[in-house]
C-alpha positions as CSV (number, residue, x, y, z in Angstrom):
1,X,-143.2,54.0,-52.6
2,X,-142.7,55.4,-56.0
3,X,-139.4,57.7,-54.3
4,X,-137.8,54.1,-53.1
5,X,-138.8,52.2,-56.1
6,X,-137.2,55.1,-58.2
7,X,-134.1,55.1,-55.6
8,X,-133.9,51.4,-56.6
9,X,-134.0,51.3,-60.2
10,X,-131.5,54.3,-60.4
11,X,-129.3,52.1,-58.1
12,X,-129.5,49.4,-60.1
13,X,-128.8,51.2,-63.3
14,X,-125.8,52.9,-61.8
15,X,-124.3,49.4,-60.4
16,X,-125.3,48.0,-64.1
17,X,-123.0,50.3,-65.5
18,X,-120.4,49.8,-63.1
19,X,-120.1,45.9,-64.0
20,X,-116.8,45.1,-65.6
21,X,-116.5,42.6,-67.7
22,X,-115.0,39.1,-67.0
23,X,-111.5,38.5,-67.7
24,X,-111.2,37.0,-71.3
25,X,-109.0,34.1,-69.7
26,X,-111.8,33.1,-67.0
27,X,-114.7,30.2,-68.1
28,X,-117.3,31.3,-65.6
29,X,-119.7,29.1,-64.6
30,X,-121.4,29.8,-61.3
31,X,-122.8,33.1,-60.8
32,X,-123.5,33.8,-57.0
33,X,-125.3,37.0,-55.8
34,X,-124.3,37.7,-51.7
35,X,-127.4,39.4,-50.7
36,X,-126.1,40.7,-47.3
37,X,-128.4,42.4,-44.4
38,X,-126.6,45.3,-43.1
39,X,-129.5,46.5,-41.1
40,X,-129.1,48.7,-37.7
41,X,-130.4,44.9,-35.7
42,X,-127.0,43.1,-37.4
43,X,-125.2,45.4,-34.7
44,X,-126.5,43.5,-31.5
45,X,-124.3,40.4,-30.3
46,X,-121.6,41.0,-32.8
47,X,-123.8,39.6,-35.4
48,X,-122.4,42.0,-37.9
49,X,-118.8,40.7,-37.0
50,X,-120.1,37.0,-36.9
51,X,-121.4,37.5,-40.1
52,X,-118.3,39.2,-42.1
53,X,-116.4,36.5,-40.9
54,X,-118.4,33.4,-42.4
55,X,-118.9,35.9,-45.7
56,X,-115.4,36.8,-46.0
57,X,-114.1,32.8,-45.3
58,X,-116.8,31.5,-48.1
59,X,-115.5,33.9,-49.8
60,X,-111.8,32.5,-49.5
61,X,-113.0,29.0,-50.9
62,X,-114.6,30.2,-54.2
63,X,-112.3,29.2,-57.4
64,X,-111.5,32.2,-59.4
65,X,-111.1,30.3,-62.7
66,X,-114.8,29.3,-62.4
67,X,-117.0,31.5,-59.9
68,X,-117.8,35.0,-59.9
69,X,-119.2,36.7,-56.7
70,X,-121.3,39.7,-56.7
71,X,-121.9,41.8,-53.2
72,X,-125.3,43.2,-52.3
73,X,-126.0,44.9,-49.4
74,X,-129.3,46.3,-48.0
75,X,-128.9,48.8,-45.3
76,X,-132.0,50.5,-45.4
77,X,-135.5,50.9,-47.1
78,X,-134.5,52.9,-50.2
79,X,-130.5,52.0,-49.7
80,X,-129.8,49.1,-51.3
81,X,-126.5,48.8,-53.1
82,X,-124.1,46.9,-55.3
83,X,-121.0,47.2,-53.4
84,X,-119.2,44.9,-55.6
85,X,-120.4,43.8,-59.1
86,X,-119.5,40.4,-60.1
87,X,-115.7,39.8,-59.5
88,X,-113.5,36.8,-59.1
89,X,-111.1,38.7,-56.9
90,X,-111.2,37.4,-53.8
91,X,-109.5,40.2,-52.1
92,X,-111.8,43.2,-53.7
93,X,-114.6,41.2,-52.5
94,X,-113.3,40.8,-49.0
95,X,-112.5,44.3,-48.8
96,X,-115.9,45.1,-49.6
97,X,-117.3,43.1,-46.8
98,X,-115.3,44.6,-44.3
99,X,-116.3,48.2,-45.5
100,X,-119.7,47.2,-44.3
101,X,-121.5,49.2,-41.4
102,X,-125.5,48.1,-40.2
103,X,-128.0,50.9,-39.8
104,X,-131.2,51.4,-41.1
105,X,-134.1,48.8,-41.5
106,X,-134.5,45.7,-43.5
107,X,-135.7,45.6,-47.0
108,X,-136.1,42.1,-47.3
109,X,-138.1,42.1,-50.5
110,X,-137.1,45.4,-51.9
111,X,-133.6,43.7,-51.8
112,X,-134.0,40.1,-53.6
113,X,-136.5,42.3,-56.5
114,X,-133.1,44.2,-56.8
115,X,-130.8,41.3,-57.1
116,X,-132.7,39.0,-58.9
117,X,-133.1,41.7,-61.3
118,X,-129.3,42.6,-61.2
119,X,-128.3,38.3,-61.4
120,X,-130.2,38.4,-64.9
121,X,-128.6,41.3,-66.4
122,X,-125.5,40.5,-65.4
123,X,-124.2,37.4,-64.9
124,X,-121.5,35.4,-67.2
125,X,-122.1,31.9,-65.4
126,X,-124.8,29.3,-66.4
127,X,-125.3,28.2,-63.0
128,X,-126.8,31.0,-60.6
129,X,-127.8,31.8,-57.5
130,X,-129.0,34.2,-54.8
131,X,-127.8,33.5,-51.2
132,X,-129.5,36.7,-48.7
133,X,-128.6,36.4,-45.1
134,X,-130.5,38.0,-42.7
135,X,-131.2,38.7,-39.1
136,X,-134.4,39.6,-38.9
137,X,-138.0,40.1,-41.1
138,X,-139.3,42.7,-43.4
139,X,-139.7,46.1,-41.9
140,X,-139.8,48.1,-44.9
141,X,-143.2,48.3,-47.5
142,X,-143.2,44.5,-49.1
143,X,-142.5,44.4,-52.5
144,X,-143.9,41.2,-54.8
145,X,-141.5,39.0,-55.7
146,X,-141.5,37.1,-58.9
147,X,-141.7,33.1,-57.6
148,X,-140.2,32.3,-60.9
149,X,-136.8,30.4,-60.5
150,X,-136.5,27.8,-63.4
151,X,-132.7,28.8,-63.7
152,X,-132.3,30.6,-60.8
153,X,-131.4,28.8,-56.9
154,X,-132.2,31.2,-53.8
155,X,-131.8,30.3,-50.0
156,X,-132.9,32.4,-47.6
157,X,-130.4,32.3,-44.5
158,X,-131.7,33.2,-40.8
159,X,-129.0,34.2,-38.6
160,X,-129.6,34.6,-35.1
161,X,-133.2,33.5,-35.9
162,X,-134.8,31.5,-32.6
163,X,-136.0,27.8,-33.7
164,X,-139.9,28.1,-33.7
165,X,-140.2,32.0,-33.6
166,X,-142.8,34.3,-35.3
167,X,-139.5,35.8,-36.8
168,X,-138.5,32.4,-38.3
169,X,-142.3,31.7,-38.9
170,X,-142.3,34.9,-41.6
171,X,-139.2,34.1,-43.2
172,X,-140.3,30.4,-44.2
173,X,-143.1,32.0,-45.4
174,X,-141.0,34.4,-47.3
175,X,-139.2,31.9,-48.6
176,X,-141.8,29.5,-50.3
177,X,-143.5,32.8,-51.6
178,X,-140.5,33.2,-53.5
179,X,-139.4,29.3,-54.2
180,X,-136.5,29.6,-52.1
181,X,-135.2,27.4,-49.3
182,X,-135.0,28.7,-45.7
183,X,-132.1,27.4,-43.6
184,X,-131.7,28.9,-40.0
185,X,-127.9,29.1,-39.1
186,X,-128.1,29.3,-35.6
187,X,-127.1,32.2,-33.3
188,X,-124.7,34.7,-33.9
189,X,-122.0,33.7,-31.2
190,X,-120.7,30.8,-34.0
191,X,-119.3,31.7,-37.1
192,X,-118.6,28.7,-38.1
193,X,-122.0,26.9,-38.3
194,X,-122.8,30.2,-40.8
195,X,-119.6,29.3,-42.9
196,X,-120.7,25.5,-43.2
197,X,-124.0,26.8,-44.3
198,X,-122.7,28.9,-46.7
199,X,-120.8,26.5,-48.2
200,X,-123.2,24.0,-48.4
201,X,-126.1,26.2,-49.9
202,X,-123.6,27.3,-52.6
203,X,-122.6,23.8,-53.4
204,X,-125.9,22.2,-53.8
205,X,-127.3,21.8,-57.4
206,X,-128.7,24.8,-58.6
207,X,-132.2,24.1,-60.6
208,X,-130.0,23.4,-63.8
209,X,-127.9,21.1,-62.7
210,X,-131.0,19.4,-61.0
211,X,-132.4,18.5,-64.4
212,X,-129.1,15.3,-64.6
213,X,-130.5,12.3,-62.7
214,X,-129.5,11.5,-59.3
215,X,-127.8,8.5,-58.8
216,X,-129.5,5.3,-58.3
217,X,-129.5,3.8,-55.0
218,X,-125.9,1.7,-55.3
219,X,-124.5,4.4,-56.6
220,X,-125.8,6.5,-53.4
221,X,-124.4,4.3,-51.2
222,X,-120.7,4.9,-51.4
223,X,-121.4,8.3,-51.2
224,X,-121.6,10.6,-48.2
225,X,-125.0,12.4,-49.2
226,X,-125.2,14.4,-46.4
227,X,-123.4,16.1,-43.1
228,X,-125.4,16.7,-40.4
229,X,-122.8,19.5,-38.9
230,X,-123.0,21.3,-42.1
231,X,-127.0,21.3,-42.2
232,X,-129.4,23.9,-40.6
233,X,-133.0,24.1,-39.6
234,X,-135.5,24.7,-42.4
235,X,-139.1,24.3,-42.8
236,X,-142.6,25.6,-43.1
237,X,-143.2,22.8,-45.2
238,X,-146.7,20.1,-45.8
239,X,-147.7,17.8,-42.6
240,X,-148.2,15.2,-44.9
241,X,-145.9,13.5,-47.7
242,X,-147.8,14.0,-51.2
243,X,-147.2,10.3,-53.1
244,X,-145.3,10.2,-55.9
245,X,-147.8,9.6,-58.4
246,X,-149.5,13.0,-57.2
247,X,-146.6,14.7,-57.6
248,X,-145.8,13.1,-61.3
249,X,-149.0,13.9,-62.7
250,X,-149.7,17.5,-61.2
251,X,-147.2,19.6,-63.6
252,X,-148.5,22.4,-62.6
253,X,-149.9,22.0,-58.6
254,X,-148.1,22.6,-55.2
255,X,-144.2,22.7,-55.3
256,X,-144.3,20.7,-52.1
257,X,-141.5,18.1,-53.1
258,X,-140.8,20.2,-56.1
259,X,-139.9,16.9,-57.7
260,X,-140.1,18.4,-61.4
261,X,-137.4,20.6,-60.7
262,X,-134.9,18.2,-59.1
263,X,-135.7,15.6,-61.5
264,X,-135.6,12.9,-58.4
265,X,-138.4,11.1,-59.6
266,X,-136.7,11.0,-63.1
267,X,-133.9,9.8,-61.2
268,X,-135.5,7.3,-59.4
269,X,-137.1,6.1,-62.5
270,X,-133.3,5.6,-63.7
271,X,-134.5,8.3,-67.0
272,X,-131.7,8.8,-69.5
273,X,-129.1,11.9,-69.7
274,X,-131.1,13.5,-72.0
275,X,-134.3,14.2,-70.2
276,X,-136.1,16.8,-72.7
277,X,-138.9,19.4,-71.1
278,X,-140.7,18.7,-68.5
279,X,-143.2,16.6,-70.2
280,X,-140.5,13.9,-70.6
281,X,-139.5,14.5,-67.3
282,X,-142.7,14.0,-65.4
283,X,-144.1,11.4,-67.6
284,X,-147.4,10.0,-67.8
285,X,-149.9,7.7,-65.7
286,X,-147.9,4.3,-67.7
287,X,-144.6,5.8,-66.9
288,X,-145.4,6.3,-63.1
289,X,-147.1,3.0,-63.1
290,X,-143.8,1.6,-63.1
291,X,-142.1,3.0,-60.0
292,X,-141.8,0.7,-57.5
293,X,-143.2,2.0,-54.0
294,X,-142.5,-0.7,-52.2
295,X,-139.0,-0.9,-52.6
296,X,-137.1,0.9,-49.7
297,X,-135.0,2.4,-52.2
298,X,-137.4,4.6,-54.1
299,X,-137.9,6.0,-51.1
300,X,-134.1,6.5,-50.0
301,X,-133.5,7.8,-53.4
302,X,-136.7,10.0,-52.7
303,X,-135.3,11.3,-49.5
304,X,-131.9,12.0,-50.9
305,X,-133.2,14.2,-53.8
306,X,-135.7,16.1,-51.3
307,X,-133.0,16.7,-48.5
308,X,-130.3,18.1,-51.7
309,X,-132.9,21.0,-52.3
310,X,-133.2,21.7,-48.7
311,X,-136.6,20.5,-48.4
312,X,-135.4,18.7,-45.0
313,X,-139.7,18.0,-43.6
314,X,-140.3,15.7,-46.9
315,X,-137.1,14.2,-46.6
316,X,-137.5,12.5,-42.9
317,X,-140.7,11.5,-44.3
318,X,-139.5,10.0,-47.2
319,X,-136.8,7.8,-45.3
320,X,-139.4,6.7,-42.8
321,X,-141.4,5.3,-45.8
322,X,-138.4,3.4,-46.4
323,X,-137.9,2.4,-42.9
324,X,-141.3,1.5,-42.5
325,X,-140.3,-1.3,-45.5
326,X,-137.0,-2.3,-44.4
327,X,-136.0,-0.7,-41.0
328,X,-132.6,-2.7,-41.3
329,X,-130.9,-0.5,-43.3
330,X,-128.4,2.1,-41.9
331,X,-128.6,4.2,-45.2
332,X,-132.5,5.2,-44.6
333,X,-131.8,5.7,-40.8
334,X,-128.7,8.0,-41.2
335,X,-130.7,9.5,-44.0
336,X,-133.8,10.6,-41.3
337,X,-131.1,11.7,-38.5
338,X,-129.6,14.0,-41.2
339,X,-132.9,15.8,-42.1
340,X,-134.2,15.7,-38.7
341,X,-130.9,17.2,-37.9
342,X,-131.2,19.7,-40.1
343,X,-134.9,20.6,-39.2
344,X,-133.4,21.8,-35.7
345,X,-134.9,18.5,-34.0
346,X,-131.5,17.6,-32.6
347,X,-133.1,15.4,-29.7
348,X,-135.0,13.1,-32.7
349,X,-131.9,13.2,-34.7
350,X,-129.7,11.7,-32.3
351,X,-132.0,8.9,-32.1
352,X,-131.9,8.2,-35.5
353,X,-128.3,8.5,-35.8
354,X,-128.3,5.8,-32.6
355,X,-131.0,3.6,-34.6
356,X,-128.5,3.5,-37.7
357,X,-124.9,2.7,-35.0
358,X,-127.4,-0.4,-34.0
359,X,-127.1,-1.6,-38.0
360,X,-123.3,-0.4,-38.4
361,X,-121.4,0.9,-35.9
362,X,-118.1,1.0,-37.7
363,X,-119.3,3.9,-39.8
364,X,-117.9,6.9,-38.0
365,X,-119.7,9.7,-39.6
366,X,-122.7,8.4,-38.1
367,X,-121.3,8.7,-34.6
368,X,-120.2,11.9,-36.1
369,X,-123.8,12.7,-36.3
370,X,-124.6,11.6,-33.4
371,X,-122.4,13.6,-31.5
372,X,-122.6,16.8,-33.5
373,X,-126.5,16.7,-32.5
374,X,-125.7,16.1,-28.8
375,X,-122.9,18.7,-29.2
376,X,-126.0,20.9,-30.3
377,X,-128.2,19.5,-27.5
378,X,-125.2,20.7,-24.7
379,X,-124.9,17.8,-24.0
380,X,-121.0,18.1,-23.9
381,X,-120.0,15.0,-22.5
382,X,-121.8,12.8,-24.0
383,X,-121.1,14.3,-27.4
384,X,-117.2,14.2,-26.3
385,X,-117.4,10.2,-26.4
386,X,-119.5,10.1,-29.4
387,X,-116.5,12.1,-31.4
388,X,-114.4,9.6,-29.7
389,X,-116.3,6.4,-31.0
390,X,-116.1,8.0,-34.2
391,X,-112.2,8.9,-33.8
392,X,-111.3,5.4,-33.3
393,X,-112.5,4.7,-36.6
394,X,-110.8,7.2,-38.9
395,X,-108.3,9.2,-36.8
396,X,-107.5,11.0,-39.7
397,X,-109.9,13.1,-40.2
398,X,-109.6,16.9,-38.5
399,X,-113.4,17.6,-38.1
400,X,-113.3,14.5,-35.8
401,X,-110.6,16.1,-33.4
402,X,-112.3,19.6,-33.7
403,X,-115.3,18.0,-32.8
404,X,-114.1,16.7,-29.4
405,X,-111.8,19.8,-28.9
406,X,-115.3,21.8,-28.9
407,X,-117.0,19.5,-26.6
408,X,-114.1,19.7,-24.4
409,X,-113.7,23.0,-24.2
410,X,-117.7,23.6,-23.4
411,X,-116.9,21.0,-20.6
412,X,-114.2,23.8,-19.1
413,X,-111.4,20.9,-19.7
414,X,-109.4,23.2,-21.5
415,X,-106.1,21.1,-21.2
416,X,-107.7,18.4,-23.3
417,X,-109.3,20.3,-25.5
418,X,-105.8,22.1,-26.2
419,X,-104.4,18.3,-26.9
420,X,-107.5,17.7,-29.4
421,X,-106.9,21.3,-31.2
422,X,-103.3,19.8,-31.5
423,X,-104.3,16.3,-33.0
424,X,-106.5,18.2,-35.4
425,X,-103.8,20.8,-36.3
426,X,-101.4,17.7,-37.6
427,X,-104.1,17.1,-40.1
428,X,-105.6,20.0,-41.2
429,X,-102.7,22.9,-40.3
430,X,-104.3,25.7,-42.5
431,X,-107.3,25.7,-40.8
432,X,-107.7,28.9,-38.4
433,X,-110.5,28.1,-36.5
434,X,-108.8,25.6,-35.4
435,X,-105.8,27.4,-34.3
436,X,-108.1,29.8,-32.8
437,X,-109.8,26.8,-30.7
438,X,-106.2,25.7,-29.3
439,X,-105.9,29.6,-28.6
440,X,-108.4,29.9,-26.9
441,X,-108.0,26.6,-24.5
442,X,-104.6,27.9,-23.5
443,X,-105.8,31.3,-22.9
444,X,-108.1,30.0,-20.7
445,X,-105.8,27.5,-18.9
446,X,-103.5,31.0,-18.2
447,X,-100.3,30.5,-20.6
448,X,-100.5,33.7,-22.4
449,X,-97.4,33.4,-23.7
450,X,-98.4,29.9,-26.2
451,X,-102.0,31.6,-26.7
452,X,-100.2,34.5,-27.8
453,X,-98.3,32.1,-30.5
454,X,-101.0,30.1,-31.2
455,X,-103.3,33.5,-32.1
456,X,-100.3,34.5,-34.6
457,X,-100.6,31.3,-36.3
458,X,-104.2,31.7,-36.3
459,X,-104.0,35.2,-38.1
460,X,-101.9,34.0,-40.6
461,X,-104.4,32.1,-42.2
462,X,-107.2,34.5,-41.5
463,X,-105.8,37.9,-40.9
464,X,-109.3,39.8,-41.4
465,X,-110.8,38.2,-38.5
466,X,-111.2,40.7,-36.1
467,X,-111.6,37.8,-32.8
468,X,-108.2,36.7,-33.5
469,X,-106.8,39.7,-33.4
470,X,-108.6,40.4,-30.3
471,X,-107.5,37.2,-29.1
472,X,-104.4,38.0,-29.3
473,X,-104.1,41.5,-27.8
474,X,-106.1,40.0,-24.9
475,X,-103.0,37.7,-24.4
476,X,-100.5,40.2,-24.6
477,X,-102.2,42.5,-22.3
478,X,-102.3,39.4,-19.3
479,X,-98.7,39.2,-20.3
480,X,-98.0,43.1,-19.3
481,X,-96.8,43.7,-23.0
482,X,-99.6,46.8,-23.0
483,X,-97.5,48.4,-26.2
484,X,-98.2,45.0,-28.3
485,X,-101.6,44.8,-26.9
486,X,-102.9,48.4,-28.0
487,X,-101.4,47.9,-31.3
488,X,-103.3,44.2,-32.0
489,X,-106.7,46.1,-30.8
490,X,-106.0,48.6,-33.7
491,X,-105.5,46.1,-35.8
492,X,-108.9,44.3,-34.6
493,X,-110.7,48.1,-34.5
494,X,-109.5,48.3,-38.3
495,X,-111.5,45.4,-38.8
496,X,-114.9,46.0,-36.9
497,X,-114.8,49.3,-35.5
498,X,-118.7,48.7,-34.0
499,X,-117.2,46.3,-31.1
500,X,-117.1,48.1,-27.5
501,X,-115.0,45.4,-26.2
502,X,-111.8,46.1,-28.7
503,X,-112.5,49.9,-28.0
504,X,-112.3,48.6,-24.3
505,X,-109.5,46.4,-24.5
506,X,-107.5,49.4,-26.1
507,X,-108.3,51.7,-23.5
508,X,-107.1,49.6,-20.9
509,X,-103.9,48.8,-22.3
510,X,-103.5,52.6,-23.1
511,X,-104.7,53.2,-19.3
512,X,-102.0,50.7,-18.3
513,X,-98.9,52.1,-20.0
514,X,-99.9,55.8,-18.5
515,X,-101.7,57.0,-21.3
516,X,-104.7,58.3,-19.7
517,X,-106.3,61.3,-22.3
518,X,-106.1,58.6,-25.3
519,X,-107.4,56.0,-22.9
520,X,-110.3,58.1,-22.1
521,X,-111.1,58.8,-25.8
522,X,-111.2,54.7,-26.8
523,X,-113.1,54.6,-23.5
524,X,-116.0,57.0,-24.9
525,X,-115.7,55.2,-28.4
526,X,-117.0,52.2,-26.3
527,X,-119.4,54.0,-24.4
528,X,-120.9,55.5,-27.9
529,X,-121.1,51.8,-28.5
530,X,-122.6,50.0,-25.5
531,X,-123.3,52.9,-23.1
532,X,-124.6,50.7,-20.7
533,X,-121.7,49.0,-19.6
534,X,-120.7,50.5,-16.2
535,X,-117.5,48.8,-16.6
536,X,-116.5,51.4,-19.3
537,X,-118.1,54.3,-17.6
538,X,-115.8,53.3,-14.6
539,X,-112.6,53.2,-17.0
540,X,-113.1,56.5,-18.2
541,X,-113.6,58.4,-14.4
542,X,-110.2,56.4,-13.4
543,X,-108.6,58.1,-16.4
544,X,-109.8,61.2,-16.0
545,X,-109.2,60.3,-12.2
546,X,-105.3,60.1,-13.3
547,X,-105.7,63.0,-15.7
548,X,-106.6,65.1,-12.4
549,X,-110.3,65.9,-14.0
550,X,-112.2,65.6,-10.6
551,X,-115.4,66.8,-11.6
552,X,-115.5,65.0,-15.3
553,X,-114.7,62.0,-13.1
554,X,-117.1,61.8,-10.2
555,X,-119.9,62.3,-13.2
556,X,-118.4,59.9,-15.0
557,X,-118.4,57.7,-11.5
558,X,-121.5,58.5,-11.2
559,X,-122.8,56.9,-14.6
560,X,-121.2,54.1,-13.5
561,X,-123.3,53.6,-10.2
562,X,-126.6,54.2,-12.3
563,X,-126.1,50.7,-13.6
564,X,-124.1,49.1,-11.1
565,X,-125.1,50.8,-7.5
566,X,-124.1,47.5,-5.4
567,X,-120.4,48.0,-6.8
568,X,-118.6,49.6,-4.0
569,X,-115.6,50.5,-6.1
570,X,-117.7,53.2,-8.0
571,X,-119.0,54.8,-4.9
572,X,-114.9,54.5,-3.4
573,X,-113.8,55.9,-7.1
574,X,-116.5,58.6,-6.8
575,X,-115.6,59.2,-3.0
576,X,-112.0,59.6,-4.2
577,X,-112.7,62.5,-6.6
578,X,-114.9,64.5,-4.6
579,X,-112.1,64.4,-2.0
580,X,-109.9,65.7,-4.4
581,X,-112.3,68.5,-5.3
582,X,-111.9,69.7,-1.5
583,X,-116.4,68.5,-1.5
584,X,-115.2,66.8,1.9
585,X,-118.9,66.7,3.4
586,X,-120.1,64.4,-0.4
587,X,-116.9,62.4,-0.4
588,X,-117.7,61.2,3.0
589,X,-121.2,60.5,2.0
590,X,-119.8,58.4,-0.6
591,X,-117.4,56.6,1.7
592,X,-120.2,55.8,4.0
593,X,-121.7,54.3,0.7
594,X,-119.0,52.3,-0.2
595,X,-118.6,50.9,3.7
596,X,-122.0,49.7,3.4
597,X,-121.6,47.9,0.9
């Protein structure tokens, strides 16, 4: 212990004196720490890949006149490094994310001790905050955390984190030992749901800016609080609701609504700009006297400050109090289908959000809501018509489109899911993903050639995602333009070098244009990655096959028919090579295999 906490500090100092100051011509005012899990676990299911990806796009929508980014990374117990002090440029910081390689365990606490002593020491913004994504739970010696976060926000982001897990279990728990928020984004096959999250986590109040009033409940209405396709699961949070009074007059008991901090009961006790300490704040037993709990919208106002710290249990619970008092308002109903929504109870929420269509059905982000939570359910089809309730009441808007284009394309109707990527690319043409969605839709309907186009336009935007390069080589290769193809799977390799199926992809093409000892070598760079893919143990005997290497290849055949002994392509392609060896008695052996099956 006394090695890695040395290895730590000397880190720390060494990144310390690394920092460069901020640019004389910058105001700073938010100071963000990306505490980033590089662990050896971040290389299953592309997570690693996934996870660049929403990093490097949150990355791309910082302002550089006013935030400053700092990169963490923790790739092992006693490795934990400052790859990038704090920085406005967008393009060092990117380039610093790609650099990344997993291996290693995770140091979970190790790492936020690190940054949180790093964000004090060196940030030039008022507002700050600690953002650590992760994979998985601590499996290096625990270190103790300060809980101490009066100017200081931290959320605590589970990727690839199953809903209801012992995993996800521990990392609440980590979370409220620290005072930070746990939000679980989901697996690791959607990058996108990690960028929303992102986003939002870095654009909610930070425990400074919590200390200005929330608005009062007509000024909440016009306002759209809350998106339920930008929220993610979060929890480990009280059964029961603490009343307000409790929580007023306990300055120093649980955090459980952690009202002192957000100011929402100031707020809903309409206090004044100037709030002073937190005596002010709180008030006493005459102040709290005076809030009115039987007005529905103390208790919208309640929920709405509770769900913008991420405390998404207390929310519902809040709006149901409301409900319970006036269950004819859309606001309290919308407000529940959120939380819920962002709790992971998808089924629930999509009951809500029906509840509130009953009060006000021309509101389309609540059959925005609706359908994002069916969309989450799988339950395509029915999502599909929810986006298209809510598309007939503001067309204009691009998540709408993208929306049904997702659902479509689940459905396998990948012609009308190309026409909703199309509606959504009129009004919102810098968006990749969504050039990447229309990609992929023709791609799948078989015209290479537009996915191909589509792909290019795609990587435009967003040339330092690897899938679109990928994308884009595998259309090119169906074309037969091998030469093309190769040379986008470089350019995809370049960017995540860990990912068997661009190492595949490239030996294929290579193997196609006649180049069989380079095709073989990108062949075993996927096999060093996934070496129990018999697919890529069967590439590499055909190329050493062609390359007239009998013997390499009937081993390398034979690999292949450890995992896959029902394929009688591998027995034929093994058959084939003992043949050519003159071994005329095993090659018939093998034949006989082959016929059988």
């Amino acid at each position: 212990m006394r090695l890695i906490y040395s290895t730590l500090i000397l880190l720390l100092v060494l990144s310390i004196s690394g920092q460069s100051e901020p640019d004389a011509n910058l105001s700073i005012e938010r100071s963000t720490v990306m505490l980033f899990d590089a662990s050896e676990s971040m290389k299953d299911n592309d997570k690693i890949n996934s996870a660049k990806i929403a990093v490097k796009e949150f990355i791309s929508a910082l302002d550089p006149a006013t935030d400053e980014l700092a990169l963490i990374v923790f790739y092992d117990c006693d490795n934990i490094v400052v790859e990038q002090p704090f920085t406005a440029d967008q393009s060092a910081l990117s380039s610093k994310v790609d650099a990344i390689r997993p291996t290693g365990k995770t140091p979970l606490t190790a790492a936020m001790a690190f940054a949180k002593s790093y964000i004090e020491d060196n940030a030039n913004g008022t507002d700050k905050k600690i953002i650590q994504l992760t994979d998985g739970t601590e499996t290096c010696s625990r270190r103790t955390v300060s809980n101490k976060t009066e100017d200081l926000d931290i959320s605590i982001i589970g990727f690839d984190i199953l809903n209801g897990s012992e995993q996800e279990t521990e990392l609440m728990n980590y979370a409220q030992s620290i005072g930070a928020d746990y939000i679980n984004a989901g697996n690791a096959s959607n990058s996108s749901d990690l960028i929303n999250i992102l986003q939002r986590e870095y654009e909610k109040p930070t425990r400074a800016q919590n200390l200005a009033p929330v608005p009062s409940y007509d000024e909440a209405a016009g306002q759209n609080l809350s998106l339920a396709s930008s929220a993610a699961s979060s929890g480990n949070t009280s059964d029961e609701l603490i009343e307000p009074d409790e929580v007023l007059e306990a300055e120093d008991g649980p955090e459980e609504l952690n009202l002192s901090s957000a100011s929402s009961a100031a707020s809903i006790d309409n206090a004044s700009d100037d709030l002073g300490g937190p005596d002010e704040v709180i008030g006493d037993q005459d102040e709290a006297a005076k809030l009115n709990l039987s007005d529905p919208s103390y208790w919208i106002n309640m929920g709405n400050a509770l769900y913008s710290q991420g405390k998404y249990n207390e929310a519902a619970k809040a709006y149901d109090e409301a409900i319970k008092l006036n269950s004819s308002d859309p606001l309290a109903w919308k407000g529940k289908a959120d939380a819920l929504y962002a709790l992971g109870q998808f089924d629930e929420a999509a009951k809500a959000y029906d509840e509130a269509i009953k009060l006000s059905s021309a509101d389309p982000l609540l059959w925005k809501g609706k359908a994002d939570a069916l969309y989450a359910l799988g339950q395509y089809d029915e999502a599909a018509k929810a986006y298209d309730e809510a598309i007939k009441l503001s067309s204009a808007d691009p998540l709408l489109w993208k929306g049904k284009a997702d659902a479509l394309y689940a459905l396998g109707q990948y012609d009308e899911a190309a026409k909703a990527y199309d509606e959504a690319i009129k009004l919102s043409s810098a968006d990749p993903l969504l050039w990447k969605g229309k990609a992929d839709a023709l791609y799948a309907l078989g015209l290479f050639d537009e996915a191909a186009k589509a792909y290019d336009e795609a990587i435009k935007l967003s040339s330092a995602d690897p899938l679109l390069w990928k994308g884009k080589a595998d259309a090119l290769y169906a074309l037969g333009q091998y030469d093309e193809a190769a040379k986008a799977y470089d350019e995809a390799i370049k960017l995540s070098s860990t990912d068997p199926l661009l190492w595949k992809g490239k030996a294929d093409a290579l193997y196609a244009l006649g180049q069989y000892d380079e095709a073989a070598k990108a062949y075993d760079e996927a096999i060093k990655l996934s070496s129990s893919d018999p697919l890529l143990w069967k590439g590499k005997a055909d190329a050493l096959y062609a390359l007239g290497q009998f013997d390499e290849a009937a081993k390398a055949y034979d690999e292949a028919i450890k995992l896959s002994s029902s394929d009688p392509l591998l027995r034929k392609g093994k058959a084939d090579a003992l043949y050519a060896l003159g071994q005329f008695d095993e090659a018939a052996k093998a034949y006989d295999e082959a016929k059988k099956l």
